[in-house]
C-alpha positions as CSV (number, residue, x, y, z in Angstrom):
1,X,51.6,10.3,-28.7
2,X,51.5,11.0,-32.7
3,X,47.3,10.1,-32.6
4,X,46.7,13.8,-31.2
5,X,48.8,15.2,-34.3
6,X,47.2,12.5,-37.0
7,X,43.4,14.0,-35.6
8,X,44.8,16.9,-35.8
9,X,45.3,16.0,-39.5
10,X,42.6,14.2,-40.4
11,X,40.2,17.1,-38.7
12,X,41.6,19.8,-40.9
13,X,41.8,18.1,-43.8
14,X,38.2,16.7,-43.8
15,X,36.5,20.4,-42.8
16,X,36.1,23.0,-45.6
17,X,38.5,26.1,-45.5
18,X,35.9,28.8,-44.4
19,X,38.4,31.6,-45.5
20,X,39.3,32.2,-48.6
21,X,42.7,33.5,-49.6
22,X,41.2,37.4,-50.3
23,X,40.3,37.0,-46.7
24,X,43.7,35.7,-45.0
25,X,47.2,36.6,-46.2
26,X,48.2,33.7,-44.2
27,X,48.8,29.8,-46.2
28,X,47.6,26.9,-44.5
29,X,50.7,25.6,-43.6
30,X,51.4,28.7,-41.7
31,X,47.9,28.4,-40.2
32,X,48.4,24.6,-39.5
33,X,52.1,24.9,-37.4
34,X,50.7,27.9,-35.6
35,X,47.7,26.2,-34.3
36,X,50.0,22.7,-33.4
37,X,52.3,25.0,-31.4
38,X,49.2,26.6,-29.9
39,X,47.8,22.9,-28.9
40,X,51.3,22.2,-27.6
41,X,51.5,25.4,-25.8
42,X,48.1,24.8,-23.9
43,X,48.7,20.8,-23.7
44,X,49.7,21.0,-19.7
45,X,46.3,23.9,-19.5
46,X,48.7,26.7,-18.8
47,X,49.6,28.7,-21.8
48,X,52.0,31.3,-20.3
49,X,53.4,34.7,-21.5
50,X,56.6,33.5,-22.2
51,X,55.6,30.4,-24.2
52,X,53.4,33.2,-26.1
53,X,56.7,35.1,-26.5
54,X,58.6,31.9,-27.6
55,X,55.9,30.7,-30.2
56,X,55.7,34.8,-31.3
57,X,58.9,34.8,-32.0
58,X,59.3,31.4,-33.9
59,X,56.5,32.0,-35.8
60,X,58.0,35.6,-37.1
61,X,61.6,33.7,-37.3
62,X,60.2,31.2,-39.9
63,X,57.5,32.6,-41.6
64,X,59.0,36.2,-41.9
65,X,56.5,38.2,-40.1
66,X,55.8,41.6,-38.8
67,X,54.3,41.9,-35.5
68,X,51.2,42.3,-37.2
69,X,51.2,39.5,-39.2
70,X,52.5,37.1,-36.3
71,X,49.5,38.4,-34.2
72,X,46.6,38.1,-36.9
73,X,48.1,34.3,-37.9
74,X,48.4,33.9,-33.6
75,X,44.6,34.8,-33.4
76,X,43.2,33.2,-36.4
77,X,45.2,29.6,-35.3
78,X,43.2,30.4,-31.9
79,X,40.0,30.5,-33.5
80,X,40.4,27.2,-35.6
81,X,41.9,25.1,-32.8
């Protein structure tokens, strides 16, 4: 059950960061719990609106961030998973 999340690891760790800070106001551990609640979200192949709500709103709750900010972390966690 934990190999998925150790890959996940490993993966992320081993490829070069192709955005830079000036680029992103988002930190990598933002980034990386976004994109692991993404992967859960799609695990059973059916990302709903609500678990897009739920993971929007968690995401805000502990990182702090505007709707804005919740949407661009949302779509760039998309785009690296």
């Amino acid at each position: 059950m934990l190999d998925p999340l150790r890959q996940f690891i490993r993966d992320r760790r081993s490829v070069e960061v192709r955005v830079t800070p000036a680029e992103s106001p988002h930190d990598e551990i933002q980034l990386a719990a976004t994109a692991l609640l993404l992967d859960l979200a799609y695990a059973d192949g059916d990302f709903t609106p609500p678990e897009r709500a739920h993971i929007e709103a968690a995401v805000s709750r502990h990182f702090n961030l505007d709707v804005p900010g919740v949407r661009g972390l949302l779509e760039l966690a998309e785009a690296r998973r």
